[in-house]
N, C-alpha and C positions, 0 to 999 in steps of 0.2 A: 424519625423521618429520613428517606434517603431520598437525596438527589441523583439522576440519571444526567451525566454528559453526555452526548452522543452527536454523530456527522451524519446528515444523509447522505445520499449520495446522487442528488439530484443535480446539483450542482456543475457535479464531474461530470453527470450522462451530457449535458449542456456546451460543456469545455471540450469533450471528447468527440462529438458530434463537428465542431469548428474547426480540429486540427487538422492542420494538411499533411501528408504522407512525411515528408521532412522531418515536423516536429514530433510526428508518431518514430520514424524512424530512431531520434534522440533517446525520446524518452525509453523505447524498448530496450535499449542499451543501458539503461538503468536500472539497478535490483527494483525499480518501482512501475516497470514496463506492466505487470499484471495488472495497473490498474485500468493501461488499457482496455481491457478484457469484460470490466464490468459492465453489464447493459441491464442491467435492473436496478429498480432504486433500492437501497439497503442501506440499514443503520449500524455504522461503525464507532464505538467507543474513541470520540475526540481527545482524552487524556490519553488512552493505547497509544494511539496514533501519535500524538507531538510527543508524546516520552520515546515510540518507537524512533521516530525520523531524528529526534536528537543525538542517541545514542548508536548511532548507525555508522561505522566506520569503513567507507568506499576499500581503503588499500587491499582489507581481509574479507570483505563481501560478509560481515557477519556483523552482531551486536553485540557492543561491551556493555555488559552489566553485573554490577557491583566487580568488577576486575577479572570478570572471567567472558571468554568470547564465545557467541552462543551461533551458532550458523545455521543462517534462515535461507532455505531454498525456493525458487519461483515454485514450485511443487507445494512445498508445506504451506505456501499461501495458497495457492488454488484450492489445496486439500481442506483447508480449513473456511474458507469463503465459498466453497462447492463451484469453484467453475470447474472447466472442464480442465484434465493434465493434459 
């Protein structure tokens, strides 16, 4: 038997819709500004997601995982979630 965790992302479209220029301004300054971006509802793998956002180290803009640093670009997300680059 396998179990599926997963986020929608209806939630965000909800959240995204509310923010005022300000707090969009913030958040795009953030490696997590792409999620801006999303206007469709979509199911993202919630274990991805909290392992990513844990392991996510602001100084180097990249993830340490198992001791090695892996550098994720606003691009390789778009690329891989199909919005636009």
């Amino acid at each position: 038997m396998r179990v599926r965790h997963c986020c929608k992302t209806k939630y965000l479209l909800k959240v995204n819709k509310m923010l005022t220029d300000k707090h969009k301004a913030c958040i795009k300054a953030t490696p997590f500004g792409w999620l801006l971006m999303i206007n469709t509802d979509m199911k993202i793998n919630r274990r991805i997601v909290r392992e990513l956002s844990s392991r996510w180290v602001e100084k180097i803009s990249s993830f340490e995982i198992r001791s090695q640093v892996v550098s994720f670009t606003l691009i390789d997300v778009c690329i891989r979630l199909g919005l636009r680059v």
